[in-house]
Structure formats: structure tokens, C-alpha cells
C-alpha positions in Angstrom: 69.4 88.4 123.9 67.6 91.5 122.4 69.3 94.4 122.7 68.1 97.1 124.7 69.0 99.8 122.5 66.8 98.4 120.2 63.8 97.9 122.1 63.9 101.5 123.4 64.5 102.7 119.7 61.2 100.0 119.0 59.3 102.0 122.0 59.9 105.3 120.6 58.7 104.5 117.6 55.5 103.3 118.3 55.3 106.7 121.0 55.9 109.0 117.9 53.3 107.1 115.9 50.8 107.2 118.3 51.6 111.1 118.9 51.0 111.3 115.4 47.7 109.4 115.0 46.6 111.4 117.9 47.4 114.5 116.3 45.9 113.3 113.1 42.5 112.5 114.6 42.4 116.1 117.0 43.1 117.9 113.4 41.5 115.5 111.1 38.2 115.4 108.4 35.5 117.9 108.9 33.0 118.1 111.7 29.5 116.6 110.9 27.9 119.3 113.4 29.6 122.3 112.2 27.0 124.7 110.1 30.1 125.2 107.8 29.8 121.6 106.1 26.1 122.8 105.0 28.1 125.1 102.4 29.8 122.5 101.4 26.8 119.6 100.7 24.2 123.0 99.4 28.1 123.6 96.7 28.6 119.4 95.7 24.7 119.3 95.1 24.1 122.5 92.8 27.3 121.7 90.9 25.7 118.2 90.3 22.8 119.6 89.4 25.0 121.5 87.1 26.8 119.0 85.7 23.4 117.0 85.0 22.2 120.6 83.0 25.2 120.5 80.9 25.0 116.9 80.1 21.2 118.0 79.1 22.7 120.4 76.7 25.5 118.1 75.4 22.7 115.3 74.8 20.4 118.4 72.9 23.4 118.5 70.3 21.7 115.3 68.5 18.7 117.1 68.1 20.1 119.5 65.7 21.1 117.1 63.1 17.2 117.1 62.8 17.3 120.5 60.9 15.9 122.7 63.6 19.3 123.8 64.6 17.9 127.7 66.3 15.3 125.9 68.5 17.9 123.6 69.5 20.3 126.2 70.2 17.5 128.1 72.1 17.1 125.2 74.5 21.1 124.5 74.6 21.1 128.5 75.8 18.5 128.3 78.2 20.0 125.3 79.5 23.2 127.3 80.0 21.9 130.4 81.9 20.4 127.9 84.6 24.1 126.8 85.4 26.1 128.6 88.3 29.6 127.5 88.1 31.3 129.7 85.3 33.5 127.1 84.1 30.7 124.9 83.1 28.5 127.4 81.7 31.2 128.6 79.3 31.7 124.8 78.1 28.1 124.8 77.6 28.4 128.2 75.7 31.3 126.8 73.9 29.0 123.6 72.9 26.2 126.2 71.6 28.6 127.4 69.2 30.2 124.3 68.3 27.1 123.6 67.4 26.0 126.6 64.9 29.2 126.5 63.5 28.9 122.4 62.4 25.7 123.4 61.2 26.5 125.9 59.5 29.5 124.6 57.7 28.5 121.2 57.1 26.4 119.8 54.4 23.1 118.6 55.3 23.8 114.7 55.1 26.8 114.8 56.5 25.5 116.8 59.7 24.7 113.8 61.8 27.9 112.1 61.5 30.0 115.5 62.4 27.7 116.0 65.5 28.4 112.6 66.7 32.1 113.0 66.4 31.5 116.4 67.9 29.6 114.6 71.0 31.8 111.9 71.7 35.3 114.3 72.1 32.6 116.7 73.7 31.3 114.0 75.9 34.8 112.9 77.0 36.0 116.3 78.2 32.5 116.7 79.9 33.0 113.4 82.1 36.2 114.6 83.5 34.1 117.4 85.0 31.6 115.7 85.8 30.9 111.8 85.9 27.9 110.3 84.7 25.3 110.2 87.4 
């Protein structure tokens, strides 16, 4: 025969769960009606459209192995100053002058190869900010 102890400790148990679960769901996720959440969708989608202008500029970095390295560093720039969130926009300015400096200090035939490098460690630091879309 079952105890009765341990049935009552067996119906408490399941009590204090469901006091829990019910306490979870009154104080759970976000409301869907609240005009907060707007904030919220209006701050995930410019910081993807963000992250999309600093992959932009990570991806111009190529171009500059081409030998137009100011004009490429113009558009990396202007692609830079179009990006809210500060801590992207000094990665970006950080890849601007990356940039200038391998292009400066590198010899002409060697240029590509050193951007590449640059762009894959570049491009792996870049995706844990922001994943590819």
C-alpha cells in the first residue's frame, strides 16, 4: 500500500508546480499589443539593416585590391556614416583603416592576398555580430 505521506508530498508538488507555471505565464514574454514592442521590432530591424551596411563595407574591401583604394575607402566611409549603432560603425571605421593601412604597406601584387586574409578574420568577427542574412 502507498503511503500517504508520500502521496501528499506527490500532491504538493504538482500544487507548487502549477503555482509556478501560473506565475510564469501572468509574468511571462512580452505583450504583442503593447506599443512598447514597436521600439523593440523599429531597434532589431535598423540594426539589421545595419549589420547588412557593414557587411556592404566589409565586401567593398575586395575592391581595393583593384588599385582604386581612396574611392573605395570613400564608399567604405559613406557606408559607415549611414550606420546607427556605435559599436558597428567603429568596426566599420576600424575596417576603413585596415584597409589604407594594407594598402599602404603592402606591395602591389601581394595586395589581394593580404585583403583576403584581412576579410576572412574580418568577416569572422563580423558574423558574431551579425549573421548572414
Amino acid at each position: 500500500m502507498i503511503d500517504v505521506r508520500l502521496v501528499k508530498l506527490f500532491a504538493w508538488t504538482i500544487g507548487i508546480l502549477l503555482v509556478l507555471w501560473m506565475l510564469a505565464e501572468c509574468m511571462g514574454g512580452a505583450d504583442e499589443a503593447d506599443e512598447d514592442n514597436e521600439d523593440l521590432q523599429r531597434d532589431s530591424e535598423q540594426y539589421a539593416a545595419d549589420c547588412d551596411r557593414a557587411w556592404q563595407a566589409l565586401d567593398l574591401a575586395s575592391e581595393a585590391a583593384g588599385g582604386d583604394v581612396e574611392t573605395v575607402v570613400d564608399q567604405m566611409e559613406a557606408l559607415g556614416n549611414e550606420i546607427e549603432d556605435p559599436d558597428l560603425k567603429s568596426l566599420t571605421a576600424v575596417y576603413v583603416s585596415q584597409v589604407q593601412e594594407l594598402a599602404a604597406g603592402t606591395a602591389p601584387e601581394d595586395l589581394e592576398g593580404a585583403i583576403a586574409q584581412y576579410q576572412d578574420s574580418a568577416a569572422f568577427d563580423l558574423a558574431l555580430r551579425c549573421p548572414l542574412s
